[in-house]
Residue, then its C-alpha position, 0 to 999 in steps of 0.5 A: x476481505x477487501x478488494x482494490x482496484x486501479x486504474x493503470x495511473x493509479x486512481x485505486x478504490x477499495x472495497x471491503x473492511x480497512x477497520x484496522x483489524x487486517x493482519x499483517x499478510x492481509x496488509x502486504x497482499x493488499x500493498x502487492x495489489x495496488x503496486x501491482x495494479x499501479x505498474x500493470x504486473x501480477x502481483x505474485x511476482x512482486x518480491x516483499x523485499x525488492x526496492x520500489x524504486x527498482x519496480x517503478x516505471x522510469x515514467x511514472x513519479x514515485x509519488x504516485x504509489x504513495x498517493x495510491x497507497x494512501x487512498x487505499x489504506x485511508x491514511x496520510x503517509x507524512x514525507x518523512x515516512x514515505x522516504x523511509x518505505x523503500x519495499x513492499x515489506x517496509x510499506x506493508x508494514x508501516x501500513x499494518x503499525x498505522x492500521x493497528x494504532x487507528x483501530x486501537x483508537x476507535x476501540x476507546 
């Protein structure tokens, strides 16, 4: 079980294990979570398929989710997958293909 916490402009710490061994509903709740705590909403009215950019405070620079999701999940996201996540299904499951590719690694 993991937890993340934020603060309102996004600095997330995360507790718990990111080994690589999280299913894929693991790595969407946990993508929910740190938008959700990133924009200062519940989590649960986040749809998996609404476009991040619609969820995103007109104040906030959409990098900031990004930067968030990497500490979060402990990977560096390069700029041309980030323009490609565009919802949190997309991102939940980049995020999943790159925790799984991490733990296959350390397993050899």
């Amino acid at each position: 079980m993991c937890e993340v916490s934020c603060t309102p402009l996004a600095t997330c710490e995360v507790a718990g294990d990111i080994s690589g061994r999280m299913t894929s509903a693991e790595v969407e709740r946990r993508v929910r979570e740190v938008v959700a705590r990133s924009i200062l909403v519940d989590a649960g009215s986040i749809s998996a398929t609404a476009p991040l950019i619609e969820l995103w405070p007109e104040w906030m620079e959409p990098l900031i989710l990004v930067e968030t999701l990497e500490e979060a999940f402990h990977v560096h996201i390069p700029e041309q997958d980030w323009l490609l996540l565009t919802t949190v299904e997309t991102v939940a499951g980049y995020l999943a293909r790159r925790l799984a590719v991490r733990g296959a690694k350390r397993d050899v």
